[in-house]
NUDOPA-412283 format. One line per field, with one value per residue (C-alpha): residue number from 0; residue in three letters; x, y, z. Coordinates in nm, 3 decimals, always signed. Last residue first. Layout:
<recs>
i <- c(NUM;...)
aa <- c(Ala;...)
u <- c(X;...)
v <- c(Y;...)
w <- c(Z;...)
</recs>
This chain:
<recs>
i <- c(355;354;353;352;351;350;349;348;347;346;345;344;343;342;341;340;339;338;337;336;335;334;333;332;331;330;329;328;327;326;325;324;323;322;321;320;319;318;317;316;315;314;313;312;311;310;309;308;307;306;305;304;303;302;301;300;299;298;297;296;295;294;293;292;291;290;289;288;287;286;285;284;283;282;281;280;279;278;277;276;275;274;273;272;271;270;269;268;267;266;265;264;263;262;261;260;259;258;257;256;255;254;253;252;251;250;249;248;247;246;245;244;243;242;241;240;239;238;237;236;235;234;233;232;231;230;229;228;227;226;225;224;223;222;221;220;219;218;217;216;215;214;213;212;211;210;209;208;207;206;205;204;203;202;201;200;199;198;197;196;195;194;193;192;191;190;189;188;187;186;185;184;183;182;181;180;179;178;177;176;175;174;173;172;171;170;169;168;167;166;165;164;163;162;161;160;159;158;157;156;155;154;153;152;151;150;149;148;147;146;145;144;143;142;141;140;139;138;137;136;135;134;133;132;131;130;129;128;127;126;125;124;123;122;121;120;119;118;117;116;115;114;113;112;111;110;109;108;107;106;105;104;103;102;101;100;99;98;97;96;95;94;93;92;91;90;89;88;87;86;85;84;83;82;81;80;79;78;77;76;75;74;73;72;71;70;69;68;67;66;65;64;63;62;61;60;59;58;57;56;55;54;53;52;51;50;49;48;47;46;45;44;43;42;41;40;39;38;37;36;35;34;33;32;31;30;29;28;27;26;25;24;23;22;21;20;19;18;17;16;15;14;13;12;11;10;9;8;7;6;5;4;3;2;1;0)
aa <- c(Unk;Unk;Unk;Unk;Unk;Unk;Unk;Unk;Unk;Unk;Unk;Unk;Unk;Unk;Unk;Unk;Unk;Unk;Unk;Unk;Unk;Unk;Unk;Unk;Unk;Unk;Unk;Unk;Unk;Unk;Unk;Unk;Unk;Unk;Unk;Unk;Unk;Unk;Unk;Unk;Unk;Unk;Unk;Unk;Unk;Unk;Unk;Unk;Unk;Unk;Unk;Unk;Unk;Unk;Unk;Unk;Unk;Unk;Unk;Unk;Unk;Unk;Unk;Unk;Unk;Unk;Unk;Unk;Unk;Unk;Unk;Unk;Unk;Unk;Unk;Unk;Unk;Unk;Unk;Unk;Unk;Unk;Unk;Unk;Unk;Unk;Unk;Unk;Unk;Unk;Unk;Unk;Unk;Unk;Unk;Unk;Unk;Unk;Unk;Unk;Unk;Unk;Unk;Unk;Unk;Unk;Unk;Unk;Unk;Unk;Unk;Unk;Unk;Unk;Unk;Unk;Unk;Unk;Unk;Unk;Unk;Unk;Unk;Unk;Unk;Unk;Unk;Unk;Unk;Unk;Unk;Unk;Unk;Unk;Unk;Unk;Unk;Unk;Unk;Unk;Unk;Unk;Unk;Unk;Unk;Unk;Unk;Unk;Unk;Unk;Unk;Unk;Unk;Unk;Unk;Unk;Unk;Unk;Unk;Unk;Unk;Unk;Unk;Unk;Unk;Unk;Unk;Unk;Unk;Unk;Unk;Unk;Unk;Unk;Unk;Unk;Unk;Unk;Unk;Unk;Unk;Unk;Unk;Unk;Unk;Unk;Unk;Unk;Unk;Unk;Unk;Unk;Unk;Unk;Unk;Unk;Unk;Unk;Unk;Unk;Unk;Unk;Unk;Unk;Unk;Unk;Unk;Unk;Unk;Unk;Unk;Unk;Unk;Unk;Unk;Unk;Unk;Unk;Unk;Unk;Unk;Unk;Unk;Unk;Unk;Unk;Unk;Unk;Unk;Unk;Unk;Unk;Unk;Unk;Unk;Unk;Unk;Unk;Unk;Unk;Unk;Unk;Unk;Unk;Unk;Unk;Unk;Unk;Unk;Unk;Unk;Unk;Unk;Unk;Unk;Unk;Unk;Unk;Unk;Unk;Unk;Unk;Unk;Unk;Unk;Unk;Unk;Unk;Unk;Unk;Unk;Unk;Unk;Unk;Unk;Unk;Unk;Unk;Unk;Unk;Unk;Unk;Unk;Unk;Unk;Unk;Unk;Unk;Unk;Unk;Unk;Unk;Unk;Unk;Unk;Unk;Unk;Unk;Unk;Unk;Unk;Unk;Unk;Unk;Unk;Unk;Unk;Unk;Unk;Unk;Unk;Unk;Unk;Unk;Unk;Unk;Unk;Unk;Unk;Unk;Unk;Unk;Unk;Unk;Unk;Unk;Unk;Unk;Unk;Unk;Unk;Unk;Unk;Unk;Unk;Unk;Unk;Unk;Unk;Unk;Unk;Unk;Unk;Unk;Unk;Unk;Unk;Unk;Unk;Unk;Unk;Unk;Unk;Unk;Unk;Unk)
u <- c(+0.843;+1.149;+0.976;+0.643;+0.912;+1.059;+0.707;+0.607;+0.991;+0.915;+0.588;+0.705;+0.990;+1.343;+1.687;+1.971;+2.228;+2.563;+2.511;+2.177;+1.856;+1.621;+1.315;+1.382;+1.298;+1.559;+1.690;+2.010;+1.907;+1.975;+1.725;+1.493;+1.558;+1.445;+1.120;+1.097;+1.160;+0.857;+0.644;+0.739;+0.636;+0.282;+0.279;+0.319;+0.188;-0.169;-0.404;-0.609;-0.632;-0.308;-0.049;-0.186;-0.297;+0.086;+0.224;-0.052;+0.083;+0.466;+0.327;+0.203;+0.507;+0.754;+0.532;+0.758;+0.677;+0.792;+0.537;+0.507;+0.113;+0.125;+0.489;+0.391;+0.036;+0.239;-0.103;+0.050;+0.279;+0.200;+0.111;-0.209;-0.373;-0.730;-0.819;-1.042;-0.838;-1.171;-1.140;-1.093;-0.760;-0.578;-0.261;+0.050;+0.347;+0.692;+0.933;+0.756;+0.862;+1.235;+1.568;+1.446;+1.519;+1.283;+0.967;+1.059;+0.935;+0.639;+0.581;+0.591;+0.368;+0.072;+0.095;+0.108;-0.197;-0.387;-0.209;+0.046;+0.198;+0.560;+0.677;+1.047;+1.228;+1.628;+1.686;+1.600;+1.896;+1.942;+1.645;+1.385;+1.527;+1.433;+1.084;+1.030;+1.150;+0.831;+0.606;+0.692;+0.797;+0.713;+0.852;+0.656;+0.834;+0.649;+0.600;+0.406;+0.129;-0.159;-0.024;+0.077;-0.337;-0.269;+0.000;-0.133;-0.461;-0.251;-0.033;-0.354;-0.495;-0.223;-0.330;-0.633;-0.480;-0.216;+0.082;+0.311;+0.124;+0.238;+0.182;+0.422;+0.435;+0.699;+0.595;+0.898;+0.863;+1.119;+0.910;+0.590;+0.498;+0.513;+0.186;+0.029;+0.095;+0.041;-0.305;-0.384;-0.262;-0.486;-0.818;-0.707;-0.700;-1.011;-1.183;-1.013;-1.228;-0.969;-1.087;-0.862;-1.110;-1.025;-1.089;-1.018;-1.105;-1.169;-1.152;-1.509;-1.471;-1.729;-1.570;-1.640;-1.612;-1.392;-1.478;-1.457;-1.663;-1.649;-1.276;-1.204;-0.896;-0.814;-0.820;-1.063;-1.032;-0.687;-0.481;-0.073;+0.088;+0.461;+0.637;+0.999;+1.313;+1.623;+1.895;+2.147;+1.983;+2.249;+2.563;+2.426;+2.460;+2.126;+1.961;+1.858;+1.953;+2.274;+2.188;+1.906;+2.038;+1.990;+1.654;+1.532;+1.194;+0.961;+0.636;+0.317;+0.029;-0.294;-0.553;-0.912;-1.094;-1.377;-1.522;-1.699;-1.435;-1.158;-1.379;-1.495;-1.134;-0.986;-1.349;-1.241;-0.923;-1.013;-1.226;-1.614;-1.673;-1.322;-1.481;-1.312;-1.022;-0.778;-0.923;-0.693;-0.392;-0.429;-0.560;-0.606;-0.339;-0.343;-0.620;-0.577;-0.935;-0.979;-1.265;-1.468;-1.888;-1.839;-1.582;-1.842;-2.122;-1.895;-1.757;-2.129;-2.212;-1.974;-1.650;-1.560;-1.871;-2.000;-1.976;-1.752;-1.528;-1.588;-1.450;-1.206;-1.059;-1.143;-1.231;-1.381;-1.437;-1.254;-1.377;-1.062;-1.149;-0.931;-0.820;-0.469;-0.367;-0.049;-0.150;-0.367;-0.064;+0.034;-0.277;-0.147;+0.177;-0.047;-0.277;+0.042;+0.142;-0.181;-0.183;+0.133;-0.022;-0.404;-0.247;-0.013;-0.211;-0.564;-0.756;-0.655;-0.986;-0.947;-1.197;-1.070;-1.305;-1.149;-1.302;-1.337)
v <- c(-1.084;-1.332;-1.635;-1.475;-1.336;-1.660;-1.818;-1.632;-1.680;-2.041;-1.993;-1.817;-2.043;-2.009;-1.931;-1.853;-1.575;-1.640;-1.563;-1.347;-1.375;-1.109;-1.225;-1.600;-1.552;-1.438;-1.514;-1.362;-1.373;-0.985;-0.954;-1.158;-0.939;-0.626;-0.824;-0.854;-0.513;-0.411;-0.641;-0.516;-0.155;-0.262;-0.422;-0.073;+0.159;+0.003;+0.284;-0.006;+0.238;+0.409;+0.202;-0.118;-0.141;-0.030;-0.323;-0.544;-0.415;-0.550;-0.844;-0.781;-0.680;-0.930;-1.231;-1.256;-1.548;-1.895;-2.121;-2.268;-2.205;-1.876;-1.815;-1.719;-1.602;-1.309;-1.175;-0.799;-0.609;-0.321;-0.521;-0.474;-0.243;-0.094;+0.134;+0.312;+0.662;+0.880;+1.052;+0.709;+0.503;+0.292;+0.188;+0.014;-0.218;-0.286;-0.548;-0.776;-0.502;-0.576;-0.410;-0.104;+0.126;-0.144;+0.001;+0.317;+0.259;+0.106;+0.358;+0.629;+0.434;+0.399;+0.738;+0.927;+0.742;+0.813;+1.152;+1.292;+1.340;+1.285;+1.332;+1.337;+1.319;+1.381;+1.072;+0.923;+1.114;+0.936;+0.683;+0.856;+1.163;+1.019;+0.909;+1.263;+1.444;+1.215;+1.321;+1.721;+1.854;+2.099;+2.181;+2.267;+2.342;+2.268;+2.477;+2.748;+2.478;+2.674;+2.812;+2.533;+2.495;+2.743;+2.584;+2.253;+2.381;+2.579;+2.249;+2.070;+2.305;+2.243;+1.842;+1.904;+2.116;+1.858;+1.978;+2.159;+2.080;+1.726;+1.640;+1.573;+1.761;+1.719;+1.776;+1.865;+1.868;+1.631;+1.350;+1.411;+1.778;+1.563;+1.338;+1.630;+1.801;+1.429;+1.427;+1.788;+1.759;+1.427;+1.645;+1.954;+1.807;+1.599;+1.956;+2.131;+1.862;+1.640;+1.480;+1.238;+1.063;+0.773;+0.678;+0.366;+0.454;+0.186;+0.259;+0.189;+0.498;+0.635;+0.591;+0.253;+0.307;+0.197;+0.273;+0.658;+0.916;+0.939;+0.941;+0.640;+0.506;+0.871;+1.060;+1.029;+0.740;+0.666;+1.000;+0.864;+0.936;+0.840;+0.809;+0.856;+0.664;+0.585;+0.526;+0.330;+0.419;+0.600;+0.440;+0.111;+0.139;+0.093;-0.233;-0.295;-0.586;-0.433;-0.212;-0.503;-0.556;-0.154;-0.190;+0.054;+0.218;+0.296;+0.441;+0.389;+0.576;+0.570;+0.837;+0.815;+0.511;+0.575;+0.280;+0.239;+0.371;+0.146;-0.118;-0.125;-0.036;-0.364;-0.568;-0.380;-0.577;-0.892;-0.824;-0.800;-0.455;-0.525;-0.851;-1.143;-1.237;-1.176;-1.390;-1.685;-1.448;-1.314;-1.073;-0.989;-0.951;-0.982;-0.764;-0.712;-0.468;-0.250;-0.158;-0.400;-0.302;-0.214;-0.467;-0.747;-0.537;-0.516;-0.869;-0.988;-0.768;-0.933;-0.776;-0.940;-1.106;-1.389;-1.556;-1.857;-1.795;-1.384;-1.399;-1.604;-1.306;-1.057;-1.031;-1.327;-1.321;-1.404;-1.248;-1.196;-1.090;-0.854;-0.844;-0.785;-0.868;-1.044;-1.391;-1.222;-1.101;-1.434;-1.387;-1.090;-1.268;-1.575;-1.343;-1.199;-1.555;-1.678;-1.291;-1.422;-1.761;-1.646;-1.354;-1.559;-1.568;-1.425;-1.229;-1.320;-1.066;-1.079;-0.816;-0.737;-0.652;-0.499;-0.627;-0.350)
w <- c(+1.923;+1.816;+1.781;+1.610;+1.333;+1.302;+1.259;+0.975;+0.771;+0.807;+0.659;+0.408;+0.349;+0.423;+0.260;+0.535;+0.455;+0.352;-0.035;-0.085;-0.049;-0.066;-0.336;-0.172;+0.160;+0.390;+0.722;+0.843;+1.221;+1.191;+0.946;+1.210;+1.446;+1.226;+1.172;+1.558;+1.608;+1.375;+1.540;+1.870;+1.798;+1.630;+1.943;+2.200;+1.901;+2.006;+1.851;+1.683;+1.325;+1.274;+1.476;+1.537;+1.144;+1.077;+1.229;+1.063;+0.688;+0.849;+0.889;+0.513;+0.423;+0.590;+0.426;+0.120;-0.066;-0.120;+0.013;-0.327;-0.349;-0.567;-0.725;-1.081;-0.863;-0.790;-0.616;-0.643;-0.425;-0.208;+0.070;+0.280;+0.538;+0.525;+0.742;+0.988;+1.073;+1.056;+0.746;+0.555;+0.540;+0.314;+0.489;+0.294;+0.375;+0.188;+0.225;-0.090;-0.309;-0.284;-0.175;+0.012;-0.323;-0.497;-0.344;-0.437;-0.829;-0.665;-0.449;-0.791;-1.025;-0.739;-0.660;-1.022;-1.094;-0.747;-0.730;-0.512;-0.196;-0.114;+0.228;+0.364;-0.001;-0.039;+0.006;-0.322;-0.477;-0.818;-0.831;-0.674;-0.842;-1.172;-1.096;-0.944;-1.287;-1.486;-1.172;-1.163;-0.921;-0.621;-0.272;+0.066;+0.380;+0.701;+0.957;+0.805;+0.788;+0.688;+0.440;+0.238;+0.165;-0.098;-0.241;-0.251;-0.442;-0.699;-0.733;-0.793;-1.012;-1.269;-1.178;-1.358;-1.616;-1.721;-1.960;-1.735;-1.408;-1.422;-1.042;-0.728;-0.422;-0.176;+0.160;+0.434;+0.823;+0.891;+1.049;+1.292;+1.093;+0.774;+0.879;+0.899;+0.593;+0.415;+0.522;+0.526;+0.181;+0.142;+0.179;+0.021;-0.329;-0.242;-0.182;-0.448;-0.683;-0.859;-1.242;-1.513;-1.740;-1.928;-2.337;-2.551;-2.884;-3.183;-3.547;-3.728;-3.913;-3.747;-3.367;-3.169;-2.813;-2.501;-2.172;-1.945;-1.843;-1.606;-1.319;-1.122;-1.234;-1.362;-1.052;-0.724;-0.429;-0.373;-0.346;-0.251;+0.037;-0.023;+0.318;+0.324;+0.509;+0.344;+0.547;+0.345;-0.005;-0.233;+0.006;-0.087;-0.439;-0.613;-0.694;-0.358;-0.193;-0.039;+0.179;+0.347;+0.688;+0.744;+0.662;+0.478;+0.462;+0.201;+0.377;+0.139;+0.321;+0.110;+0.207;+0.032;+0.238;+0.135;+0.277;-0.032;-0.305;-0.130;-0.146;-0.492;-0.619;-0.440;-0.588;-0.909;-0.928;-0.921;-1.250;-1.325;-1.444;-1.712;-1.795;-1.795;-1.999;-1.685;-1.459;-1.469;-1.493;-1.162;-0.924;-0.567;-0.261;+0.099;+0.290;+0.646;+0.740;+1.023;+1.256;+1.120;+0.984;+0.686;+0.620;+0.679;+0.502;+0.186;+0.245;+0.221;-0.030;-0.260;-0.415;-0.696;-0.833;-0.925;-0.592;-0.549;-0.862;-0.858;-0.497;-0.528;-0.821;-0.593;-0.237;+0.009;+0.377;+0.725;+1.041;+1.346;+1.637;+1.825;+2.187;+2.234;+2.622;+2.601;+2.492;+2.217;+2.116;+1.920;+1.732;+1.540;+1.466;+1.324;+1.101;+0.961;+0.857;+0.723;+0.533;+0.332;+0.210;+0.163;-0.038;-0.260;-0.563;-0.466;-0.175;+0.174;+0.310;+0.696;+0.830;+1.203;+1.456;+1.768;+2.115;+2.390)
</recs>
């Protein structure tokens, strides 16, 4: 049965780096892989050609996929718009409609790449953990919130931070689950010592712990988990956390592999339909120069076969392939180093479809 596949590029770099996952994915259809492939508008192109940043067209068109390869939104050029109106509330808008609630940020290390992160090799060589992050409650989503005018005519900007038990529960199962096919450890992160709301997330966590007598269950708090992600980052099977503390924490691991553009991500709803993209941003400092990273989101696809396609089998080759392509000693530009082979994005696309 065919697989639809919603290709949003986005902004910046994203129509350059998904163009190269798009071309792995369609070297399978050779072997068997049948997925179609529908192409619409998010974010900042979006609000160009439509007015808006997420329009109903790519609503109904992602609606209606079975898994959706998004690239990257933002930019400067949109930045003085309106906060309702901005790139990034056509990624928000998305992720709130599909509900896709789960966000699965592995940070991996490639052996090839020890010593392209900023810490010392023998710190990182090995490093393997999975961040699952809350995506659809918290503070970025959270009423009331906006900016008002107090009586003194002093401005206040103001943000609400919220969790239900139920959405608390929801991504523990998630990352409980996900823990019983690694080491079998969750590591929950919140600010209980100061923050109610995520005080009744560690109750919530705790609780829901024993249902999964298999897995051991270990708390901290987010300010202490930034350091040890940085001292002892292999300590740490699962993390699980909030949407804020989430999207601060896998981007702080995201240089332990060596660079941000090596790292893929899975939004997905109660049902496994996903969305997979990068965890970088549009970089549009580097937009159009064919310089970018693709390795992520080829690397996003991998994980789209996995979770969402159920075909482990390619998402297994692409994976190798990448590795081969280490081993090749080719590197775009955010992980070169001396002796190793510079090349383009698209370059770096078509090495990876060589070696599948």
């Amino acid at each position: 049965m065919t697989k639809k596949i919603a290709v949003l590029a986005g902004d910046g770099i994203g129509p350059e780096i998904v163009a190269e996952a798009v071309k792995v994915l369609k070297a399978f259809k050779q072997d068997g892989l049948d997925i179609e492939l529908e192409h619409g508008l998010i974010g900042g192109a979006a609000y160009d050609e439509t007015g808006s940043p997420l329009p109903e067209a790519t609503l109904e068109m992602a609606k209606q996929a079975d898994a959706i390869l998004l690239g990257a939104v933002g930019g400067y050029k949109w930045e003085s718009l309106d906060i309702s109106v901005r790139p990034e509330k056509g990624l928000l808008g998305i992720r709130s409609q599909l509900n896709l609630f789960a966000n699965l940020r592995p940070a991996l290390l490639y052996p090839q790449l020890a010593d392209a992160s900023t810490l010392k090799p023998e710190v990182v060589a090995g490093l393997d953990l999975m961040i699952v992050r809350e995506l659809t409650g918290g503070i970025y989503f959270g009423q009331p919130r906006g900016i008002r005018t107090l009586e003194n005519g002093e401005k206040e900007g103001y943000n609400t931070l919220v969790y239900r038990e139920s959405e608390i529960n929801r991504i523990g199962r998630v990352a409980f689950d996900i823990a019983r096919k690694r080491q079998s450890r969750v590591c929950s992160v919140d600010k209980a010592n100061v923050l109610e709301c995520t005080e009744l997330w560690r109750e919530t966590m705790t609780t829901l712990s024993k249902e999964y007598a298999d897995v051991e269950l270990s708390h901290m708090y987010v300010d202490n988990a930034a350091m040890q992600l940085v001292r002892a980052p292999k300590q740490f099977d699962v993390m699980v956390t909030t949407n804020m503390f989430g999207d601060i924490l896998s981007d702080c691991a995201s240089m332990l592999t060596g660079s941000i553009g090596m790292l893929p991500s899975a939004s997905l709803d109660e049902n496994g339909k996903g969305m997979y993209e990068p965890i970088h941003g549009s970089a549009p400092d580097i937009a159009g120069q064919n310089i970018a990273n693709p390795l992520a989101t080829i690397l996003s696809a991998a994980m789209m076969l996995r979770y969402t396609l159920d075909q482990p089998d390619f998402a297994d080759r692409i994976e190798s392939a990448v590795s081969k392509v280490l081993d090749q000693g080719l590197r775009t530009a955010d992980i070169f180093s001396a002796g190793m082979t510079r090349v383009s994005t698209a370059e770096m696309g078509d090495a990876v479809v060589a070696a599948l």
